[in-house]
mmJSON file of the N, C-alpha and C atoms, coordinates in Angstrom:
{"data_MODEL":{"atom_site":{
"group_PDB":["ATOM","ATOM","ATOM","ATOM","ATOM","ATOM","ATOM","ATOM","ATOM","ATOM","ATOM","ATOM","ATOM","ATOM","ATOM","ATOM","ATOM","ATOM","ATOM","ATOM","ATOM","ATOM","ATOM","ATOM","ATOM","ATOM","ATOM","ATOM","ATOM","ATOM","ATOM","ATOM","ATOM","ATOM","ATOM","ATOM","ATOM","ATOM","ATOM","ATOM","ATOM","ATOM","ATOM","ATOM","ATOM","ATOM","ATOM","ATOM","ATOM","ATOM","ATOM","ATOM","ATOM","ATOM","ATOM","ATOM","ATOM","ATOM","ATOM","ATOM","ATOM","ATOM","ATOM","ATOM","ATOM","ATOM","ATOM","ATOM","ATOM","ATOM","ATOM","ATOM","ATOM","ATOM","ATOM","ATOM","ATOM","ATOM","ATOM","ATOM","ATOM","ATOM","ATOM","ATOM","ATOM","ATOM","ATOM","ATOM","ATOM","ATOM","ATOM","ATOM","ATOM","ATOM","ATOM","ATOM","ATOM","ATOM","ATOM","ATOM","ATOM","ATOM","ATOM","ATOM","ATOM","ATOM","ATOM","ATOM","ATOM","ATOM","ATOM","ATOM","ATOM","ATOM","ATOM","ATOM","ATOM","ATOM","ATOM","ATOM","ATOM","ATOM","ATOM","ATOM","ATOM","ATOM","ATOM","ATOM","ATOM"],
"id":[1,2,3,4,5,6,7,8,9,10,11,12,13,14,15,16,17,18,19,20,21,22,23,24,25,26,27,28,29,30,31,32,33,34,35,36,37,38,39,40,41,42,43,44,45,46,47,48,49,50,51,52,53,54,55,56,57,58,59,60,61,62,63,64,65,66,67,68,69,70,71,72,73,74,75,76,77,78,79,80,81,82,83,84,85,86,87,88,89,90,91,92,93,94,95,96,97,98,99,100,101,102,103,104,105,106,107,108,109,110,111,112,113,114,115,116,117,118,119,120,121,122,123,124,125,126,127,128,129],
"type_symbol":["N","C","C","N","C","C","N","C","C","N","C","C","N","C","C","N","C","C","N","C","C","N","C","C","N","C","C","N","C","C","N","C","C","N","C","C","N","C","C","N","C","C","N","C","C","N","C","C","N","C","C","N","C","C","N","C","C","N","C","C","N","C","C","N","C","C","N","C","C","N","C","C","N","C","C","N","C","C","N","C","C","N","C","C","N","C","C","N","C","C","N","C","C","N","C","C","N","C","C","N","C","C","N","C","C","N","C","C","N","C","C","N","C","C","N","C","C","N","C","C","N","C","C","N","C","C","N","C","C"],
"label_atom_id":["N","CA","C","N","CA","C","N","CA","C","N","CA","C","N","CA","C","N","CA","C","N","CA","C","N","CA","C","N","CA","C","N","CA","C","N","CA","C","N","CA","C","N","CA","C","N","CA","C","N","CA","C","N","CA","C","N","CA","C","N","CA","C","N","CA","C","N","CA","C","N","CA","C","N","CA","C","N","CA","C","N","CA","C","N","CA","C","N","CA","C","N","CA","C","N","CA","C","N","CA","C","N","CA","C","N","CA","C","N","CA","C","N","CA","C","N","CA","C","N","CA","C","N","CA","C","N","CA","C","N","CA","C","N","CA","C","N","CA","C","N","CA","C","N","CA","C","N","CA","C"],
"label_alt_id":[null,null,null,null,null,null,null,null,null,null,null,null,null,null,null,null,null,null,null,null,null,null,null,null,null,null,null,null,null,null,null,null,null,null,null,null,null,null,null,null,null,null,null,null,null,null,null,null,null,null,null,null,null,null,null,null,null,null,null,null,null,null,null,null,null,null,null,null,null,null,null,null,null,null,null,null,null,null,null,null,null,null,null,null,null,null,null,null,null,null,null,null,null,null,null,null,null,null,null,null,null,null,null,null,null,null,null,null,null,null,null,null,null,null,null,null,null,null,null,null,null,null,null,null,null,null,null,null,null],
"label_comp_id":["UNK","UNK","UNK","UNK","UNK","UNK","UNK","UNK","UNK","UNK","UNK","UNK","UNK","UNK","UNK","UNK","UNK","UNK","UNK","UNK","UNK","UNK","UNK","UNK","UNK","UNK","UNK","UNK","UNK","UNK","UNK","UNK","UNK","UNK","UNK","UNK","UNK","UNK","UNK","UNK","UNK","UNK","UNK","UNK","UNK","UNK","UNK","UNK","UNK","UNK","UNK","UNK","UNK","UNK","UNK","UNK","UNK","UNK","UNK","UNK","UNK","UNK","UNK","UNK","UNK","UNK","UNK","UNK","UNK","UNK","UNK","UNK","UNK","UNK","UNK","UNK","UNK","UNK","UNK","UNK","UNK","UNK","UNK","UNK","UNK","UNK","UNK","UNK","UNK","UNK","UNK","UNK","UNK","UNK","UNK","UNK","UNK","UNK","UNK","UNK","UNK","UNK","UNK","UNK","UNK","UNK","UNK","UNK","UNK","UNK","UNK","UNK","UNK","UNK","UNK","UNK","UNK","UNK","UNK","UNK","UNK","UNK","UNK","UNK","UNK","UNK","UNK","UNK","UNK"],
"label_asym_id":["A","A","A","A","A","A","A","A","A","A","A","A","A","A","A","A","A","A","A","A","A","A","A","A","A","A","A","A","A","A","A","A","A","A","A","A","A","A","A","A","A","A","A","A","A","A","A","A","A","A","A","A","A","A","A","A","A","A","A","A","A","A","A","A","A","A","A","A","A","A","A","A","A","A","A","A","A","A","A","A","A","A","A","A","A","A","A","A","A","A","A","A","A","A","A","A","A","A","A","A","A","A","A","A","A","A","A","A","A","A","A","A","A","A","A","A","A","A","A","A","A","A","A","A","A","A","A","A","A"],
"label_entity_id":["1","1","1","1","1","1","1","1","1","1","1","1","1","1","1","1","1","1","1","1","1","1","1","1","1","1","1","1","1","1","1","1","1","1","1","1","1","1","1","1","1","1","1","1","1","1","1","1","1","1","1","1","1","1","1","1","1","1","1","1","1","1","1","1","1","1","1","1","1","1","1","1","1","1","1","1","1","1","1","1","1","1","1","1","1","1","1","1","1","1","1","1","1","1","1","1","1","1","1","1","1","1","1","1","1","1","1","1","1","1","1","1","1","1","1","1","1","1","1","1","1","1","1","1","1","1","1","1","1"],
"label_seq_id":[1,1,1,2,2,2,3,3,3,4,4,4,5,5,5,6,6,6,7,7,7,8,8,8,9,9,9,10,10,10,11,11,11,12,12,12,13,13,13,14,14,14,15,15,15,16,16,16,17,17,17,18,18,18,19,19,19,20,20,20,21,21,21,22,22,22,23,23,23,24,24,24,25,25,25,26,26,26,27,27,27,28,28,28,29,29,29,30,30,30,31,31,31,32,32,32,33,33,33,34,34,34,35,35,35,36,36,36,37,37,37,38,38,38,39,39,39,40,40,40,41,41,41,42,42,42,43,43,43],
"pdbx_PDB_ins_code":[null,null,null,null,null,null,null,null,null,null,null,null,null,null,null,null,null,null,null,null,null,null,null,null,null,null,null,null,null,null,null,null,null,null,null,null,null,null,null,null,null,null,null,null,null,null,null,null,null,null,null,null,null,null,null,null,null,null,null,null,null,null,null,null,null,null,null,null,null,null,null,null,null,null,null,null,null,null,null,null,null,null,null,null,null,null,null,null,null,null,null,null,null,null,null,null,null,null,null,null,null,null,null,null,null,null,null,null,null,null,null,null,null,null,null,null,null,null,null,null,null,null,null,null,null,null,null,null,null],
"Cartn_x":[15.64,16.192,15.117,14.093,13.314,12.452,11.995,10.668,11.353,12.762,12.911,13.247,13.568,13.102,12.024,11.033,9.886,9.303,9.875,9.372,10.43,11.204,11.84,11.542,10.641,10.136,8.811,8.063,7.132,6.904,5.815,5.931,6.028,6.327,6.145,4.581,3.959,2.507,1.109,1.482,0.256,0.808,-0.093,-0.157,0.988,0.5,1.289,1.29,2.442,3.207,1.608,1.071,0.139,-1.137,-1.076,-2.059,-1.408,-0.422,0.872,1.06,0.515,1.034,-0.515,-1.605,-2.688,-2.964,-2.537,-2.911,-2.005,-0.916,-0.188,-0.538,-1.348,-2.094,-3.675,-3.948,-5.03,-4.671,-4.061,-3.297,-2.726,-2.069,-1.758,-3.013,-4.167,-5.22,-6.079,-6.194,-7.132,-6.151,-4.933,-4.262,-4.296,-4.158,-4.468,-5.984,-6.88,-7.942,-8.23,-7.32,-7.569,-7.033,-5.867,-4.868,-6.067,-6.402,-7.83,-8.817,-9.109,-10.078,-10.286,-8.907,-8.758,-7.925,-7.391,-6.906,-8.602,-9.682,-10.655,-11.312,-11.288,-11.93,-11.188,-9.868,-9.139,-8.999,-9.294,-8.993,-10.185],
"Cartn_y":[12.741,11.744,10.751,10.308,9.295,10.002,11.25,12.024,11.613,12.154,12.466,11.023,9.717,8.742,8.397,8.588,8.164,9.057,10.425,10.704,10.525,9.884,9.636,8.303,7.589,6.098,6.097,7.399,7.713,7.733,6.306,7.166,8.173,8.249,9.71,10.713,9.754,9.9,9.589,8.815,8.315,8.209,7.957,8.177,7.555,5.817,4.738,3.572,2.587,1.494,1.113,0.491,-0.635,0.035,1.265,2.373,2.008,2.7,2.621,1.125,-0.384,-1.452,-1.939,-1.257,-1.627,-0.778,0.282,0.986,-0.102,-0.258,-0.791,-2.402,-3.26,-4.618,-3.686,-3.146,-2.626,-2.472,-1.512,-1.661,-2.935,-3.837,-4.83,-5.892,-5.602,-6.393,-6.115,-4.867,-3.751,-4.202,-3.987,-4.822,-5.864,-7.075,-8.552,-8.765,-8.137,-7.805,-6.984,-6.424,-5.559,-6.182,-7.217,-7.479,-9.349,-9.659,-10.718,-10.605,-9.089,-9.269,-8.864,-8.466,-8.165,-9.411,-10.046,-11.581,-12.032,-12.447,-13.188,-12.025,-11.094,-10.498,-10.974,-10.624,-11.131,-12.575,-13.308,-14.915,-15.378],
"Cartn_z":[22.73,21.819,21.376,22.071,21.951,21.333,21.059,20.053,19.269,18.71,17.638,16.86,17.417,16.858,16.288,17.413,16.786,15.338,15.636,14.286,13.13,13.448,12.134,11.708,12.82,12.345,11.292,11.428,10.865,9.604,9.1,7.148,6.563,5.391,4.69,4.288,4.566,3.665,4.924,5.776,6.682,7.632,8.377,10.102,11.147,10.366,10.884,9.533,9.858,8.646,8.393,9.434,9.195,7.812,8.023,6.457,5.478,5.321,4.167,3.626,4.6,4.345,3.246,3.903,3.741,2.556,2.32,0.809,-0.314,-0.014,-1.129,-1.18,-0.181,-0.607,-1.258,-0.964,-1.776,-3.281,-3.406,-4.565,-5.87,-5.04,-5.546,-5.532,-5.215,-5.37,-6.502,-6.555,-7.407,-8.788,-9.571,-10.369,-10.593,-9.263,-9.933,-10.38,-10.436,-10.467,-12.119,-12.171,-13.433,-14.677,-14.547,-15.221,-15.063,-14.303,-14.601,-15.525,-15.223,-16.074,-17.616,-17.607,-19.179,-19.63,-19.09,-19.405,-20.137,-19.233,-19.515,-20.74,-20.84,-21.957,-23.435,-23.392,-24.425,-24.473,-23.98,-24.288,-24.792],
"occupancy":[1.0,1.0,1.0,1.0,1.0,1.0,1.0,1.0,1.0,1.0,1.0,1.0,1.0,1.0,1.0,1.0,1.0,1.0,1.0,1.0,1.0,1.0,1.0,1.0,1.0,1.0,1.0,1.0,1.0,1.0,1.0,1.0,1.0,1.0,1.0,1.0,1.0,1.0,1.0,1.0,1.0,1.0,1.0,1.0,1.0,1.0,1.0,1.0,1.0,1.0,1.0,1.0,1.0,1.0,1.0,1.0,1.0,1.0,1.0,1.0,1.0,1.0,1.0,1.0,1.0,1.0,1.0,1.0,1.0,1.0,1.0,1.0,1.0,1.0,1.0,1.0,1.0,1.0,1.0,1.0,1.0,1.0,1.0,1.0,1.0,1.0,1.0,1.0,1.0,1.0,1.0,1.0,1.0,1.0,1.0,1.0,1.0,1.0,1.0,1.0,1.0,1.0,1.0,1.0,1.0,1.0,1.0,1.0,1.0,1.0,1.0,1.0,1.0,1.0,1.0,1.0,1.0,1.0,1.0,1.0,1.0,1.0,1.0,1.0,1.0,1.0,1.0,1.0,1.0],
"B_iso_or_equiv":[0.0,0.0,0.0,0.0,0.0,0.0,0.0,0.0,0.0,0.0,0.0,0.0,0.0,0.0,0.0,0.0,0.0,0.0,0.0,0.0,0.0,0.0,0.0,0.0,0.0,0.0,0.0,0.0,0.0,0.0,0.0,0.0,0.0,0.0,0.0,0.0,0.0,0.0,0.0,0.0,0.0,0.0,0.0,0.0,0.0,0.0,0.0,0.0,0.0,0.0,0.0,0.0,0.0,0.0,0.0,0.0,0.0,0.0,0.0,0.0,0.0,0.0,0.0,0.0,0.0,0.0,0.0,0.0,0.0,0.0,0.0,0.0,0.0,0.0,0.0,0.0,0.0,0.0,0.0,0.0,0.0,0.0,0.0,0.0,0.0,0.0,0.0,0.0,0.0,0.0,0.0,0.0,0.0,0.0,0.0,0.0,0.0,0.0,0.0,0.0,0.0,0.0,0.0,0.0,0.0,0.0,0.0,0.0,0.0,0.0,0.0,0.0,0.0,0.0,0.0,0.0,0.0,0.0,0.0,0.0,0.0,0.0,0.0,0.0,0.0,0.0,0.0,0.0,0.0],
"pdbx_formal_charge":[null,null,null,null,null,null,null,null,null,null,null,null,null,null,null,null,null,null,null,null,null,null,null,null,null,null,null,null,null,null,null,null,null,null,null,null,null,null,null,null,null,null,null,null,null,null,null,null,null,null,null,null,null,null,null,null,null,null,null,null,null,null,null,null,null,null,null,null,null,null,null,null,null,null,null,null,null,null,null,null,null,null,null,null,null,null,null,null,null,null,null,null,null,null,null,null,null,null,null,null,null,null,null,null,null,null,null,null,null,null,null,null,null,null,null,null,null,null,null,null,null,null,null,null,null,null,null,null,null],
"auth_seq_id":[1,1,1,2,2,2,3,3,3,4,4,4,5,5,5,6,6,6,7,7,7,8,8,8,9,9,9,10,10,10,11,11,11,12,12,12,13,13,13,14,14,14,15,15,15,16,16,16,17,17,17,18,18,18,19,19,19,20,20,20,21,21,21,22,22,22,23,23,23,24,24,24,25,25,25,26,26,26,27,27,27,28,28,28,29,29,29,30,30,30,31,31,31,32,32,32,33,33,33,34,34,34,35,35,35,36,36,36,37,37,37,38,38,38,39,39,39,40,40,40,41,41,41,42,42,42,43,43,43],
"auth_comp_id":["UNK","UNK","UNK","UNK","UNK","UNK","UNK","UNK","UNK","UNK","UNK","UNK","UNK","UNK","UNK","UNK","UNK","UNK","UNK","UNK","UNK","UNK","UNK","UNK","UNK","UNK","UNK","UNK","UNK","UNK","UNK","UNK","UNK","UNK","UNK","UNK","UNK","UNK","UNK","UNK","UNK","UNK","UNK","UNK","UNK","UNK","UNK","UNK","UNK","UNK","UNK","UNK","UNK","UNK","UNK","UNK","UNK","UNK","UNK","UNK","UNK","UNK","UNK","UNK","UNK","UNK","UNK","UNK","UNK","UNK","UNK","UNK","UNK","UNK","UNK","UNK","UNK","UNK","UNK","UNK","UNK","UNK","UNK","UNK","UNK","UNK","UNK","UNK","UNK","UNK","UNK","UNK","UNK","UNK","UNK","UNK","UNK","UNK","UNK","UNK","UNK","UNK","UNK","UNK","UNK","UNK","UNK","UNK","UNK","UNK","UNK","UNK","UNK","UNK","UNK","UNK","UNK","UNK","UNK","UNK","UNK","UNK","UNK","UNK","UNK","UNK","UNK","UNK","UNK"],
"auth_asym_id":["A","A","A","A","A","A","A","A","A","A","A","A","A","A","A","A","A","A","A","A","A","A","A","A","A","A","A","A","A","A","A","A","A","A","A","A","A","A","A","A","A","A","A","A","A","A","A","A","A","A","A","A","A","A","A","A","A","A","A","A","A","A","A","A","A","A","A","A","A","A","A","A","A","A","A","A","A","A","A","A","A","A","A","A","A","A","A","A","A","A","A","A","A","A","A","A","A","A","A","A","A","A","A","A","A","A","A","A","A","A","A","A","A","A","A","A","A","A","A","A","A","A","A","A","A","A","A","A","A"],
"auth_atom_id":["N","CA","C","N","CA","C","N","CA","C","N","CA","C","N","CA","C","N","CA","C","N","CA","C","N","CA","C","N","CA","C","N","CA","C","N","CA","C","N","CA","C","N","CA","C","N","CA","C","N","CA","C","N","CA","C","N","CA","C","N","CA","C","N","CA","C","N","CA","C","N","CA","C","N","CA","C","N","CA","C","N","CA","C","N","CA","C","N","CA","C","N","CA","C","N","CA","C","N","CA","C","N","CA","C","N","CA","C","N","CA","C","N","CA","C","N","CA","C","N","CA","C","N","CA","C","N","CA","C","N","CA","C","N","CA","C","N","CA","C","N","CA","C","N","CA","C","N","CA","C"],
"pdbx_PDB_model_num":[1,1,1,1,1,1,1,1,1,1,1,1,1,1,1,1,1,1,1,1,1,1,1,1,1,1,1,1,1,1,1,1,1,1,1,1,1,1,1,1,1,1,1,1,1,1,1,1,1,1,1,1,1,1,1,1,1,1,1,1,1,1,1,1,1,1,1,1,1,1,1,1,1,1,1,1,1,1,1,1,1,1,1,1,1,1,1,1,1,1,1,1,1,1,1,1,1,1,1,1,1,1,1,1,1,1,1,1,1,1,1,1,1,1,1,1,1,1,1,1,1,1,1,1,1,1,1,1,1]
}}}
């Protein structure tokens, strides 16, 4: 009973949350970042 928790606690895509948490602030950084610097090009 307790395996089969744990693998149903398991992301879909990576290992463990803390990857999965850390790709998607990557993500949302790499955008505020992209969406900056085409702000300052166009202004």
């Amino acid at each position: 009973m307790t395996e089969k928790n744990n693998q149903e606690d398991r992301p879909p895509l990576f290992g463990s949350w803390n990857s999965l948490y850390l790709l998607v602030l990557g993500h949302l950084a790499f955008l505020i970042l992209i969406f900056y610097l085409i702000t300052k090009y166009f202004s």
